[in-house]
PDB file as gemmi writes it, atoms N, CA and C in Angstrom:
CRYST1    1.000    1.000    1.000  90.00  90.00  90.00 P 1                      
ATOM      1  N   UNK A   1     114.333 130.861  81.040  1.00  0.00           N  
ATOM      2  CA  UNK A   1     113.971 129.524  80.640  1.00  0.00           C  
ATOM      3  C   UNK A   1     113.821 129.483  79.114  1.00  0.00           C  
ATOM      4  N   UNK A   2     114.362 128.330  78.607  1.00  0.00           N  
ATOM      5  CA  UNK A   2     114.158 128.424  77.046  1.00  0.00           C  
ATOM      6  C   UNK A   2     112.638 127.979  76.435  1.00  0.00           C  
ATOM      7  N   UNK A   3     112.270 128.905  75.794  1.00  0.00           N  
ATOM      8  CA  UNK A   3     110.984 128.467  74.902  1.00  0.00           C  
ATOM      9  C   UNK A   3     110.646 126.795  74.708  1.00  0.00           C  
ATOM     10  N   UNK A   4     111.601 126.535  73.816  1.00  0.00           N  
ATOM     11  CA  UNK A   4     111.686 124.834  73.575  1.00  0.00           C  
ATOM     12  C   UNK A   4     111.504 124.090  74.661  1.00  0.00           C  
ATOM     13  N   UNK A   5     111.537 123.992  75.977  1.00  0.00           N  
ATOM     14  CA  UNK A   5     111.078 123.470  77.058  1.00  0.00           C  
ATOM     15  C   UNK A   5     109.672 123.199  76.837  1.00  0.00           C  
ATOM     16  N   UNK A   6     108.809 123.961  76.269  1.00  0.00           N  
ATOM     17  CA  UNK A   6     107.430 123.698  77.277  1.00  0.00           C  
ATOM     18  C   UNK A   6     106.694 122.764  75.236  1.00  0.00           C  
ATOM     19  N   UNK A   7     107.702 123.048  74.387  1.00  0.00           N  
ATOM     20  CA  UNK A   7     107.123 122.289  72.650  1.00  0.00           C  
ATOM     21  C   UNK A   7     106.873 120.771  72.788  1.00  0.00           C  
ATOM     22  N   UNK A   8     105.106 120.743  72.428  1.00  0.00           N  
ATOM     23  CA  UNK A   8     105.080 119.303  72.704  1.00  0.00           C  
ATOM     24  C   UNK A   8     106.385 118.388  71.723  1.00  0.00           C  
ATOM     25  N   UNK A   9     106.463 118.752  70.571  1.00  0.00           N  
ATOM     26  CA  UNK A   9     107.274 117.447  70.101  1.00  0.00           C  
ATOM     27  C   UNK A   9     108.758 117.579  70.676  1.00  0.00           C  
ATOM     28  N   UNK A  10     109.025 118.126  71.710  1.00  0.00           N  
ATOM     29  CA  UNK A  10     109.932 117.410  72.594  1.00  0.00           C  
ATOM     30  C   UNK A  10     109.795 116.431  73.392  1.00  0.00           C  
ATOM     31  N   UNK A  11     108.614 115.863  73.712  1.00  0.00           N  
ATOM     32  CA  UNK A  11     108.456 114.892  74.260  1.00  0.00           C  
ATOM     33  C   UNK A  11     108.388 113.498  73.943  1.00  0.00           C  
ATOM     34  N   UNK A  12     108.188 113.801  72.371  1.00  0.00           N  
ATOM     35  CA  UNK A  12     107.806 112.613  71.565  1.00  0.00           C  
ATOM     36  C   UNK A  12     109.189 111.970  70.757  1.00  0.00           C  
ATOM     37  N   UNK A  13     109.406 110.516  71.199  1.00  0.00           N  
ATOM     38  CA  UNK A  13     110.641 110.036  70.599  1.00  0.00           C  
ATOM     39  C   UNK A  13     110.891 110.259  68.842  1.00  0.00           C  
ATOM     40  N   UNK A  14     112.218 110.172  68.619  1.00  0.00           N  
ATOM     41  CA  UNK A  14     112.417 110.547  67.957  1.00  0.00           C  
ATOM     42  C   UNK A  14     112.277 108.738  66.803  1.00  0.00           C  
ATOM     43  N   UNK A  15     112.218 109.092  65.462  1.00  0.00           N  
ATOM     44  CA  UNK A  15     111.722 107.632  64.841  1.00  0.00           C  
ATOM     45  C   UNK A  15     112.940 106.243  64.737  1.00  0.00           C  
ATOM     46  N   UNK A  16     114.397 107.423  64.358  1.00  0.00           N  
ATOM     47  CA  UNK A  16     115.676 106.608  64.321  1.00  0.00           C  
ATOM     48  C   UNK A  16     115.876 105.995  65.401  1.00  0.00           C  
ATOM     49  N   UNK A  17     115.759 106.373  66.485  1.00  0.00           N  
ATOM     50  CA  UNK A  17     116.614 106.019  67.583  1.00  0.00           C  
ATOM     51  C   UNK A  17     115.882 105.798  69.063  1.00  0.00           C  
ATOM     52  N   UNK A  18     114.428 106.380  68.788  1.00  0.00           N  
ATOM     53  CA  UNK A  18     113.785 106.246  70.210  1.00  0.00           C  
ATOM     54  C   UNK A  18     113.532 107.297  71.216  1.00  0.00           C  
ATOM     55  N   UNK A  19     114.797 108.213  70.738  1.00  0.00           N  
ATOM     56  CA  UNK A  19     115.330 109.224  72.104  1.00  0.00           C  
ATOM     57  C   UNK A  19     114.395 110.330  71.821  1.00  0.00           C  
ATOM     58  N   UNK A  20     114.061 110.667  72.796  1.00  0.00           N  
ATOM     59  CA  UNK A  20     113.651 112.200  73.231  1.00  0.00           C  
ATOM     60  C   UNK A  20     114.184 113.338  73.044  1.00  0.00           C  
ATOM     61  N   UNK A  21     114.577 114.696  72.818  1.00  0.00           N  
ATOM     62  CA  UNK A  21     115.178 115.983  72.699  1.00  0.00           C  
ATOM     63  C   UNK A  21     115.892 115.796  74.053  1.00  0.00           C  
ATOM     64  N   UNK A  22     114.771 115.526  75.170  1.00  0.00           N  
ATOM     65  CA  UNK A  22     116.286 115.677  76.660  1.00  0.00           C  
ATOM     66  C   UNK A  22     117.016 114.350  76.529  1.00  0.00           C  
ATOM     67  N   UNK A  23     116.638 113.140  76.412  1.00  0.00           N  
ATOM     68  CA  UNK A  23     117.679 111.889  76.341  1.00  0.00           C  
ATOM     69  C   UNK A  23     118.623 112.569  75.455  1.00  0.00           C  
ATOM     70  N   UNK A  24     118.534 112.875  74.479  1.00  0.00           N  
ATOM     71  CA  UNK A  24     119.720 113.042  73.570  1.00  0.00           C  
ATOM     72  C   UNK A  24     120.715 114.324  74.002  1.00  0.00           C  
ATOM     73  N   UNK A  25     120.080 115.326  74.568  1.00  0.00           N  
ATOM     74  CA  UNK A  25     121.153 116.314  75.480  1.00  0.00           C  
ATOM     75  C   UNK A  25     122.125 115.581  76.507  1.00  0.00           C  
ATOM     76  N   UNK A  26     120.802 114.579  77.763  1.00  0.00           N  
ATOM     77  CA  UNK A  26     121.375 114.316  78.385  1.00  0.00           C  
ATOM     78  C   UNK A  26     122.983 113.538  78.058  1.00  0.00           C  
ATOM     79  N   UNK A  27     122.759 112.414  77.389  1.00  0.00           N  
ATOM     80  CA  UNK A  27     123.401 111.389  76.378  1.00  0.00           C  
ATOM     81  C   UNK A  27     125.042 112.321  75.918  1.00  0.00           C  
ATOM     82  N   UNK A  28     124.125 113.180  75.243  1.00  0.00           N  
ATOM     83  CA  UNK A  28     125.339 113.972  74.821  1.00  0.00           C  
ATOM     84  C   UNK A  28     126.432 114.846  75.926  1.00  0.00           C  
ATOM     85  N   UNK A  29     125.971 115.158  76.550  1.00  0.00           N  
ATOM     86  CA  UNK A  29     126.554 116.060  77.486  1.00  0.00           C  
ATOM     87  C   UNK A  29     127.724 114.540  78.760  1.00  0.00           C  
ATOM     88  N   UNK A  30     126.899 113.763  78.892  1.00  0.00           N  
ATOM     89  CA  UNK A  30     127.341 112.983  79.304  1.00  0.00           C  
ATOM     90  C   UNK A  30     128.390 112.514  79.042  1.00  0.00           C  
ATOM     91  N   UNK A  31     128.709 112.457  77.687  1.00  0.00           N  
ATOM     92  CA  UNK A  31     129.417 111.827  77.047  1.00  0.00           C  
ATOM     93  C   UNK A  31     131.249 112.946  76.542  1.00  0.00           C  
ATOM     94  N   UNK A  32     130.236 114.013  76.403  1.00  0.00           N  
ATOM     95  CA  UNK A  32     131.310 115.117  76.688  1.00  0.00           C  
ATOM     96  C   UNK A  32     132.138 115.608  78.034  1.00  0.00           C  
ATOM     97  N   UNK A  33     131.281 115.135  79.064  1.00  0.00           N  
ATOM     98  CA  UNK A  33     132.313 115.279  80.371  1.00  0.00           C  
ATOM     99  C   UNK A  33     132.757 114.354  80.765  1.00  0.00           C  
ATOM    100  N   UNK A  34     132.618 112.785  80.232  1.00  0.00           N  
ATOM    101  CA  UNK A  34     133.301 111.623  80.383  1.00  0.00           C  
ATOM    102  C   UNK A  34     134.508 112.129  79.809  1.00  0.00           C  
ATOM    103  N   UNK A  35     134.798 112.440  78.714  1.00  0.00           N  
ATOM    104  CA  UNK A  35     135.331 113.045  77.397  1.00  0.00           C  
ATOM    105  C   UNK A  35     136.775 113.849  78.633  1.00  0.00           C  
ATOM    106  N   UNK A  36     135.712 114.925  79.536  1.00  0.00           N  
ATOM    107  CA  UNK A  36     136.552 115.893  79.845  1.00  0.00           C  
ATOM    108  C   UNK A  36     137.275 115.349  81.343  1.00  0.00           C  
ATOM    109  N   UNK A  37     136.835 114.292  81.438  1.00  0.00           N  
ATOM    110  CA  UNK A  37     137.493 113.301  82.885  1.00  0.00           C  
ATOM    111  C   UNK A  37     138.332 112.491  82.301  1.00  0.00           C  
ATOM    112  N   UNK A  38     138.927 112.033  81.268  1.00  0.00           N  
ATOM    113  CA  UNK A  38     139.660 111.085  81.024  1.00  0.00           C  
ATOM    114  C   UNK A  38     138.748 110.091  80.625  1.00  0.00           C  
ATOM    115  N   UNK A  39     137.253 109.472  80.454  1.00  0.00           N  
ATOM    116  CA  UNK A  39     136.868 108.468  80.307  1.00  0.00           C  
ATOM    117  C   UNK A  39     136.494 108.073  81.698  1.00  0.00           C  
ATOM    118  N   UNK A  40     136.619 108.762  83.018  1.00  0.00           N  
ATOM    119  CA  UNK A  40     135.986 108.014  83.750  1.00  0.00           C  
ATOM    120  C   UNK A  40     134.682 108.490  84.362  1.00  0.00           C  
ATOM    121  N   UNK A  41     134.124 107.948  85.173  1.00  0.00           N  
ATOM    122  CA  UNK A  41     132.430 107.875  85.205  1.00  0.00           C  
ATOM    123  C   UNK A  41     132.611 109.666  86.199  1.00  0.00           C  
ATOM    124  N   UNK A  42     130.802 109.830  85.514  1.00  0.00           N  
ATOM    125  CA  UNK A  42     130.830 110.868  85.599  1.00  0.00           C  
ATOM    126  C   UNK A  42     129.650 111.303  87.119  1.00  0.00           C  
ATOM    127  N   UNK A  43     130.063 111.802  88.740  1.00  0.00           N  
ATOM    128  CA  UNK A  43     129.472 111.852  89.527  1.00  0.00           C  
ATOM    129  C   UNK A  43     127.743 112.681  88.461  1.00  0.00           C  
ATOM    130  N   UNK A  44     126.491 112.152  88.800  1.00  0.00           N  
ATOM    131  CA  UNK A  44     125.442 112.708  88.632  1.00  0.00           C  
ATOM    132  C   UNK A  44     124.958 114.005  89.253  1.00  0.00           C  
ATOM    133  N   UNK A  45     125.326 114.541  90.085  1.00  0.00           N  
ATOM    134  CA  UNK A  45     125.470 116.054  90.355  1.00  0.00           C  
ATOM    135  C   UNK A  45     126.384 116.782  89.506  1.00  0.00           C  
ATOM    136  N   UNK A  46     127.428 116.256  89.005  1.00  0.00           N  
ATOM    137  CA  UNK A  46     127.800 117.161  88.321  1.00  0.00           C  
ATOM    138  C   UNK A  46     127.118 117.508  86.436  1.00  0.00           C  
ATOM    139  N   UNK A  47     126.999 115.877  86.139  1.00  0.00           N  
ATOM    140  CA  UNK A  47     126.173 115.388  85.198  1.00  0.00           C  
ATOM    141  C   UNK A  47     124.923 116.555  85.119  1.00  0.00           C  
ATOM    142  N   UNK A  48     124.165 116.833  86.629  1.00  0.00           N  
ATOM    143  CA  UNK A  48     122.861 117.395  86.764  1.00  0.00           C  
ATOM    144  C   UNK A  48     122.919 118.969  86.422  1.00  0.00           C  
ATOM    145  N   UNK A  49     123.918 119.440  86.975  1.00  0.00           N  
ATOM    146  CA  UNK A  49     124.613 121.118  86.941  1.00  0.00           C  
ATOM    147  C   UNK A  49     124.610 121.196  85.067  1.00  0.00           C  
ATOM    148  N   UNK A  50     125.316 120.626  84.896  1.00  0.00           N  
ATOM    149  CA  UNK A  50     125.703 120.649  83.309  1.00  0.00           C  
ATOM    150  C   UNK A  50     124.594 120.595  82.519  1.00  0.00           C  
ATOM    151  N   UNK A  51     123.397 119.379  82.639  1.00  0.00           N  
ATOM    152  CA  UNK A  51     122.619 119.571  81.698  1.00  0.00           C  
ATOM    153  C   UNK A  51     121.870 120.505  82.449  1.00  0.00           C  
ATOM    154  N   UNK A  52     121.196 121.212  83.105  1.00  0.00           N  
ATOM    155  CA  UNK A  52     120.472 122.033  83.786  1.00  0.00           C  
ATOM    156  C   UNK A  52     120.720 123.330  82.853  1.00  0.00           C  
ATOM    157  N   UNK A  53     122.407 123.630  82.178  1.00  0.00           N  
ATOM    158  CA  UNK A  53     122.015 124.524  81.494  1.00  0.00           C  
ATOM    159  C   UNK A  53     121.397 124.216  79.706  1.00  0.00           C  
ATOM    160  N   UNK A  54     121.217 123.336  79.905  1.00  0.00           N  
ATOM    161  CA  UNK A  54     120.114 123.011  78.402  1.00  0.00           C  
ATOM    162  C   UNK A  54     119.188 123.101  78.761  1.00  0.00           C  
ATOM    163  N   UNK A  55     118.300 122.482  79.472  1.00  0.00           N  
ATOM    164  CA  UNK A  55     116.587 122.560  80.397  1.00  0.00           C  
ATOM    165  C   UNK A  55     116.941 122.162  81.608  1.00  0.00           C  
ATOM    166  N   UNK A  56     115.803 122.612  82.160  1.00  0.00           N  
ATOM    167  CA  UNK A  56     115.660 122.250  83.468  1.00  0.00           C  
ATOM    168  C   UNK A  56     114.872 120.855  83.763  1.00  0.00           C  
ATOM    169  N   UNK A  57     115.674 120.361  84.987  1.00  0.00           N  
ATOM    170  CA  UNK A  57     115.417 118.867  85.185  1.00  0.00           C  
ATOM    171  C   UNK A  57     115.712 118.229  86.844  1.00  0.00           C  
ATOM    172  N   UNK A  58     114.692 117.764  87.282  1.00  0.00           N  
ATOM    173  CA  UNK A  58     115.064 117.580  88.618  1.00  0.00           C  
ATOM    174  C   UNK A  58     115.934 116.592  88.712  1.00  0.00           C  
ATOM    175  N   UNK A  59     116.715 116.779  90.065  1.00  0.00           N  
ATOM    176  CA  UNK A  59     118.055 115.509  89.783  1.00  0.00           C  
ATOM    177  C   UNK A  59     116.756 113.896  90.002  1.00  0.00           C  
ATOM    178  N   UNK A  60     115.648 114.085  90.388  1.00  0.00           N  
ATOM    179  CA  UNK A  60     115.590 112.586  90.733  1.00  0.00           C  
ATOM    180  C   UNK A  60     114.876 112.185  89.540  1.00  0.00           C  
ATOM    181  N   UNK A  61     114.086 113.026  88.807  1.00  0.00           N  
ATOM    182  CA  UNK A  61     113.886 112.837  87.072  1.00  0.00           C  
ATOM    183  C   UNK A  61     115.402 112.476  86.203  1.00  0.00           C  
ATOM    184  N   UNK A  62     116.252 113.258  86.580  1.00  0.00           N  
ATOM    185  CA  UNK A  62     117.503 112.549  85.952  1.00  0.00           C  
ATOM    186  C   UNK A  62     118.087 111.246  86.345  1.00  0.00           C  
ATOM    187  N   UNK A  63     117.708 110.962  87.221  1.00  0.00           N  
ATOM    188  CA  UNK A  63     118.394 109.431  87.746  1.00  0.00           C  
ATOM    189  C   UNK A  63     117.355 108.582  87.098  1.00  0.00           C  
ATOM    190  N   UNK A  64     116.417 108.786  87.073  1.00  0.00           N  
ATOM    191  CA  UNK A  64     115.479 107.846  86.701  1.00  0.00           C  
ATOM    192  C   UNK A  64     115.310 107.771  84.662  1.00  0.00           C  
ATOM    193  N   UNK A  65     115.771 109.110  84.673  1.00  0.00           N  
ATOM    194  CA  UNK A  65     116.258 108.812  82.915  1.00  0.00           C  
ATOM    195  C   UNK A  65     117.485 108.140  82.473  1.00  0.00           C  
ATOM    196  N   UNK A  66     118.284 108.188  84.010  1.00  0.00           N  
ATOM    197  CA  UNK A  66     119.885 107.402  83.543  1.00  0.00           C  
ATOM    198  C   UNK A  66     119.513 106.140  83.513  1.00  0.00           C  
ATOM    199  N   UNK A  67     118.478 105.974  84.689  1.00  0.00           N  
ATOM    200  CA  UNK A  67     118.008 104.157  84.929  1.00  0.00           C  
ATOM    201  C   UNK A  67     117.634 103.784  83.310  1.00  0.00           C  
ATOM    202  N   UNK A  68     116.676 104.234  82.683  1.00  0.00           N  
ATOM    203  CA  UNK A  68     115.880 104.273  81.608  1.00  0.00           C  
ATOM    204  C   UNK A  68     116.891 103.525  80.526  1.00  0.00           C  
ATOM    205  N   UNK A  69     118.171 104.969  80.115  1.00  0.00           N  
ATOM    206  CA  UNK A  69     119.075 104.705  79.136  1.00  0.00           C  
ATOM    207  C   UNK A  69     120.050 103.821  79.484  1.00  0.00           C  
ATOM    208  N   UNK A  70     120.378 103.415  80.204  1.00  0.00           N  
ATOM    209  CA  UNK A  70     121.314 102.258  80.621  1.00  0.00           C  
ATOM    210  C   UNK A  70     122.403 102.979  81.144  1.00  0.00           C  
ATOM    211  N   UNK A  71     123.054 104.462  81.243  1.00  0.00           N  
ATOM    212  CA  UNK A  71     123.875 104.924  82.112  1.00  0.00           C  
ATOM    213  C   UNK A  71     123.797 105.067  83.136  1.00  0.00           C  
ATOM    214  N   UNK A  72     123.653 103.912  84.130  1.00  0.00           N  
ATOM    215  CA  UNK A  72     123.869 104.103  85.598  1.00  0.00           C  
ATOM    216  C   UNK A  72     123.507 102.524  85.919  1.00  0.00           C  
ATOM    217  N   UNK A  73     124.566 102.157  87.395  1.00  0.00           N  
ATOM    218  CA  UNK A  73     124.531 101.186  87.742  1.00  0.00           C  
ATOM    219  C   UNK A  73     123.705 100.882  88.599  1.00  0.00           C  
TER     220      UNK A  73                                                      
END                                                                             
């Protein structure tokens, strides 16, 4: 498990933009396997596998961060 997981100022948004250390993995990673599909939407299990190797995150904490950021219908 990585150290940086358990640092409070990962939790605390960031001032530019709002986002969190995991929103912005998630965000990013997201955006890189859209990237690696052609642009099309990306199943959330696979979404979940992928960021899982940045931190750990339960899939129903991740759905509820996609609800949050506006990626998911």
């Amino acid at each position: 498990m990585d150290p940086r997981d358990n640092h409070p100022y990962d939790r605390i948004p960031d001032v530019r933009d709002g986002l969190t250390r995991q929103e912005r993995i998630v965000l990013y990673v997201l955006h890189q396997t859209q990237q690696e599909r052609g642009g099309r939407n990306v199943p959330t299990a696979m979404l979940w596998g992928r960021v899982c190797e940045y931190f750990y995150i339960s899939p129903e904490a991740l759905s509820e961060m996609l609800a949050r950021l506006g990626a998911r219908k």
